[in-house]
C-alpha positions as CSV (number, residue, x, y, z in Angstrom):
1,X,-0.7,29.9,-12.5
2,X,1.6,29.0,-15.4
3,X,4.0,26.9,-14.3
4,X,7.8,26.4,-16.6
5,X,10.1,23.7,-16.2
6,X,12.0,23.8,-13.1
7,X,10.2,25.8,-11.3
8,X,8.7,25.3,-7.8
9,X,5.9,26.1,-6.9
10,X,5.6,26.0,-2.7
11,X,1.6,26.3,-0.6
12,X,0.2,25.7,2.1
13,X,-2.9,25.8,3.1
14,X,-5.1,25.4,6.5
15,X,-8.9,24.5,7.1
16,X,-11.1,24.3,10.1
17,X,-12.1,20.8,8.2
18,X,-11.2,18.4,6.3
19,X,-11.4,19.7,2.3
20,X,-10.6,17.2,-0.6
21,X,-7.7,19.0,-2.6
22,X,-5.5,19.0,-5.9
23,X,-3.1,20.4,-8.2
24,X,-4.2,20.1,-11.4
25,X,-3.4,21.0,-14.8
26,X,-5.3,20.3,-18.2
27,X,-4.3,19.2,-22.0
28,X,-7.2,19.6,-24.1
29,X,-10.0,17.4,-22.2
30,X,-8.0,15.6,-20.2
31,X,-6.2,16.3,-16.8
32,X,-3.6,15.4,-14.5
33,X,-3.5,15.5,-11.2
34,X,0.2,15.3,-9.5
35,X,-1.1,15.8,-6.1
36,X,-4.5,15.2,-4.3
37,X,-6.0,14.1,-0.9
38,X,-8.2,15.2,1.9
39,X,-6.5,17.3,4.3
40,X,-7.9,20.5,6.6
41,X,-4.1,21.0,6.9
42,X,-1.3,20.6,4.1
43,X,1.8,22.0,2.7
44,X,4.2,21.0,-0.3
45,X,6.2,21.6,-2.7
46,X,5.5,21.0,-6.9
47,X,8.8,21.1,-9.0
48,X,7.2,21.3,-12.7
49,X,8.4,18.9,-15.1
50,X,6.4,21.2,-18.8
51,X,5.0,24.3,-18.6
52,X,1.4,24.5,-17.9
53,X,-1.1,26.5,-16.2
54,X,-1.7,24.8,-12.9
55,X,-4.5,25.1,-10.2
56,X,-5.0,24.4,-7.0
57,X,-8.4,23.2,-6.2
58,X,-10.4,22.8,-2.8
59,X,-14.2,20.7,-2.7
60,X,-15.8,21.2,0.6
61,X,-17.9,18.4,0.9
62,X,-18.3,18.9,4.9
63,X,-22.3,20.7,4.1
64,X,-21.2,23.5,5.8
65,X,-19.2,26.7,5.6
66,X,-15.8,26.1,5.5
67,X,-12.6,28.4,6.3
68,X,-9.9,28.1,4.3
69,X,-6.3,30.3,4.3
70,X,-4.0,29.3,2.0
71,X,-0.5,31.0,0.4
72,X,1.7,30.0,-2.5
73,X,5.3,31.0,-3.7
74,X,6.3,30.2,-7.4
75,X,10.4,29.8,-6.9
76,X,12.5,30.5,-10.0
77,X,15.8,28.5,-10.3
């Protein structure tokens, strides 16, 4: 999702295990990563800084089938 500056983006997102996450965006080759972690439960709040096109990524790593319900809200000052 394309991101501008000062807006907020707001998720949440819950597993029944434990998936490693981001938010990500990418210049070129490279990318950055302003959040990541392992979580089967998380929410936050992303105020952007440039505009980009951001994702938010999940990586089950678990083996197995994995549920995963997540929401977002881009907030526009």
């Amino acid at each position: 999702m394309e991101l501008i500056p000062g807006q907020t983006l707001k998720f949440q997102y819950e597993a029944n295990a434990e998936l490693d996450f981001n938010l990500h965006y990418h210049h070129g080759k490279d990318v950055t990563m302003p959040m990541s972690g392992k979580y089967s439960n998380y929410s936050n709040t992303y105020v952007a800084t440039q505009k980009n096109d951001f994702c938010l990524m999940w990586q089950n790593k678990s083996g197995g089938p994995v549920k995963l319900q997540t929401t977002y809200q881009i907030i526009v000052p």
